[in-house]
C-alpha positions, 0 to 999 in steps of 0.5 A: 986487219984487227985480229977477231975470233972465230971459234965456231969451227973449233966448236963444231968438232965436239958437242958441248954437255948441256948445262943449264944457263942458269946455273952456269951463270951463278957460277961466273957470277960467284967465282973469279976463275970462271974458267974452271967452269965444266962448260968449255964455252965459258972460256969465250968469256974474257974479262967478266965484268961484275960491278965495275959501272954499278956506280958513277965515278967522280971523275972521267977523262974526256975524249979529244974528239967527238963520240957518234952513238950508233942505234941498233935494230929498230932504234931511233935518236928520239921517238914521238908517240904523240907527235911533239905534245908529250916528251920524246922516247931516248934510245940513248936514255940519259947516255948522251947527256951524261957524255955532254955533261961531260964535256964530250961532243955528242952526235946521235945517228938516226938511220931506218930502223929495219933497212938493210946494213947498206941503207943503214950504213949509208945514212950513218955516214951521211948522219955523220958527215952533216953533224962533225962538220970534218972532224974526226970521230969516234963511233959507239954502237949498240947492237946492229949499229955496230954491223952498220959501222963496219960497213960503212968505215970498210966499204962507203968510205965516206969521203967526208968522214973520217972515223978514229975508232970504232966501239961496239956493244953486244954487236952480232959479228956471227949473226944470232942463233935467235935469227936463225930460229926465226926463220926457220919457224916462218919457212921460205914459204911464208916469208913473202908475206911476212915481207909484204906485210912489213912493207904494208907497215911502211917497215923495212925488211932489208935487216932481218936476213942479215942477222942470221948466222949463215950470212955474217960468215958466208957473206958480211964478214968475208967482204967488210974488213976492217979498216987500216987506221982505225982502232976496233973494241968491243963488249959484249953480255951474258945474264940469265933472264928471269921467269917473267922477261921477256928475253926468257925464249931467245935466251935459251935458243941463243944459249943452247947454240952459241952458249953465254949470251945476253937475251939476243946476241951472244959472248961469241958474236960480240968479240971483234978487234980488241975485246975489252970485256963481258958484262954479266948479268947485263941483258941487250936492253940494260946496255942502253940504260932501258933497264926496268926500273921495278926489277931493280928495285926488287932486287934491292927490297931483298938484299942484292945491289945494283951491278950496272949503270949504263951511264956509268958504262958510256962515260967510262968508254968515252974515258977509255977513248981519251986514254987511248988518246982520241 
């Protein structure tokens, strides 16, 4: 099984001073010795990652086999608002037509959107399974995807799919402190109805519950190991949201139980298999290219450049593969 962390315990013994979240991510943003920081939490990071995607290269390796794009928490391959009249909403916004610009064959999964992992991992396999036509594959995941891959490689074992490798981006291994928040404001008492009014929604509940801490370390991780054979990378994000994001609050509930985090899932619970990095300044949803394009460009208005493209990061991952010789 590849080797993970698993530093919660380690944490639990001393509580870390409170820092504030901005002021901790200025310093990772402005010095290359982030360990220095008073923050024992900064240590978690790994290799920050600051500007390397800010721009596209010129040349990138294409890997030998194709590249599944696994979506997260109420995700979709493409959303019709207006049925076929007006052009689809991308989950993967230009991302998969970058990779097949660069010659890498592209599936896009499409599984229920808030269904539990099992029904989730379940259609990722059939997903697979109609689109590779046998080939071998190498999975990329945002977010949840990444649960609904593990599960699916270690327990369903499709018969018929054969993964390589498995890539996750801000996936929560440990579950969130944000879903833990969650339901502990609703209350067991109120939950049914909460439930009951999803399902009134034609939405499934199934997900919610399993991002909470105490299930991924109780119940997911113990029984999803990782598979002999098939090679585990991860990223993971740290930024600070501005006063207007929307991030702002489960930035903070995140921060102040789980430290450097980007607006959802934290450093921590991003690291499984071999941990290639943390993207700073990077948020949940600019690591899918749904960046707001106005925050950029006033960024730009007062002096500051640009520090990630998304598409520049997913080339590079399918480089990486093709290094690595998938």
């Amino acid at each position: 099984m590849a080797a993970t962390l698993s530093l919660t315990s380690k944490r639990c013994l001393t509580k870390p001073p409170i820092i504030n979240p901005h002021h901790l991510l200025r310093h990772l943003s402005s010095t290359t010795n982030h360990r220095e920081a008073q923050d024992p939490r900064v240590s978690i990071l790994g290799r920050a990652i600051k500007d390397d995607y800010a721009t596209i290269r010129s040349q990138y390796q294409t890997p030998k086999h194709p590249i599944v794009l696994a979506h997260g928490l109420l995700g979709f391959d493409e959303l019709h608002v207006a049925g076929r009249l007006l052009p689809g909403v991308h989950y993967w916004r230009g991302i998969t037509e970058a990779l097949t610009a660069n010659g890498v064959e592209v599936i896009t999964a499409s599984v229920p959107a808030s269904a539990s992992i099992e029904e989730r991992a379940a259609k990722l396999g059939k997903d697979i399974e109609q689109k590779a036509g046998g080939k071998s594959v190498n999975v990329v995941a945002h977010s949840m995807g990444g649960l609904d891959a593990r599960f699916m490689i270690s327990q369903l074992k499709p018969p018929n799919v054969h993964v390589l490798s498995l890539t996750t981006v801000a996936s929560p291994h440990r579950g969130s402190a944000f879903a833990d928040y969650v339901f502990d404001q609703i209350g067991p008492a109120r939950l049914p109805k909460i439930y009951r009014a999803l399902n009134a929604l034609h939405l499934e509940s199934g997900a919610f519950s399993q991002l909470t801490r105490k299930y991924m370390h109780e119940t997911f991780n113990p029984k999803t190991p990782d598979l002999d054979g098939v090679r585990y990378f991860s990223y993971g994000a740290a930024a600070t949201p501005a006063l207007w994001s929307a991030f702002r609050q489960s930035h903070r509930i995140v921060f102040e139980q789980e430290g450097p985090n980007d607006g959802l899932v934290s450093v921590e619970s991003s690291q499984w298999g071999a941990y290639k990095g943390t993207l700073m300044d990077v948020s949940h949803l600019d690591l899918i290219n749904w960046t707001n394009r106005l925050r950029w460009l006033v960024w730009e208005m007062v002096g500051n450049k640009r520090n990630f493209n998304a598409i520049a990061f997913y080339l590079d991952i399918g480089d990486m593969l093709a290094k690595e010789g998938y």
